[in-house]
C-alpha positions in Angstrom: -15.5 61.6 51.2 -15.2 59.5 53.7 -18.3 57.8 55.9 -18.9 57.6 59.2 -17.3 58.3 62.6 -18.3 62.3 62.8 -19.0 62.6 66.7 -17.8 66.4 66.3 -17.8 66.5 70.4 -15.3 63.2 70.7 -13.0 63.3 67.1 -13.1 66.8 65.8 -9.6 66.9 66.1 -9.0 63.1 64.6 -8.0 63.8 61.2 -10.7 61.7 58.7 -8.1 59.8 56.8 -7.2 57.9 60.6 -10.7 56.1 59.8 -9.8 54.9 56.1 -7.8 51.6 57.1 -11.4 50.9 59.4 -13.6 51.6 56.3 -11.1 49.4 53.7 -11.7 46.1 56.4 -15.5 46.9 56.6 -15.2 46.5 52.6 -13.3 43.3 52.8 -10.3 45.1 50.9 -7.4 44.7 54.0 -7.9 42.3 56.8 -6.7 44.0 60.1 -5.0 41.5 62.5 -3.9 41.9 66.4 -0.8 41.0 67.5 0.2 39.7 70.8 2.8 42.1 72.4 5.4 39.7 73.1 5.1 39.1 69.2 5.1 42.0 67.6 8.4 41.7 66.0 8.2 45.7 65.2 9.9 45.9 67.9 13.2 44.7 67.1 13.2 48.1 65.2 11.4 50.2 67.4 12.6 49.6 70.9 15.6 48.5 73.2 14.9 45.1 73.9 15.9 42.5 76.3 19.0 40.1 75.0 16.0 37.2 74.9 13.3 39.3 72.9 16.2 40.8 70.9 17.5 37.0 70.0 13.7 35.8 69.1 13.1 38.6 67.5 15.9 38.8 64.7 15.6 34.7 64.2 11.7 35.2 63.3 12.7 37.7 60.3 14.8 34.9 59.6 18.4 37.2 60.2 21.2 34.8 60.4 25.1 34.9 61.4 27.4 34.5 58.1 29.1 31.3 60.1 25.9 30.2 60.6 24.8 29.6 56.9 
């Protein structure tokens, strides 16, 4: 059973297993890190990017060309 977060009023309809990944960083298990938008690299797989995002994007996964190896 999970602890915490039960303002009936404001999350009644927030399912309780949304509030496990807070409750595993309050333990110290997971650490939860932000990410600046113009480096989420998610993206790349997620959305329609500009040519330049697109480019900066695929060489931070580390995707390469064949002639480029």
């Amino acid at each position: 059973m999970h602890m915490g977060y039960v303002k009936r009023n404001l999350t009644k309809y927030i399912a309780s297993k949304l509030f496990y990944p807070h409750e595993l960083q309050k333990s110290g298990e997971i650490n939860i890190l932000k990410v600046r938008l113009c480096e989420n690299l998610v993206d790349l797989f997620m959305k329609s990017l500009p040519a330049s995002s697109f480019y900066r994007c695929i060489h931070e996964i580390g995707m390469r060309r064949l002639r480029e190896l």
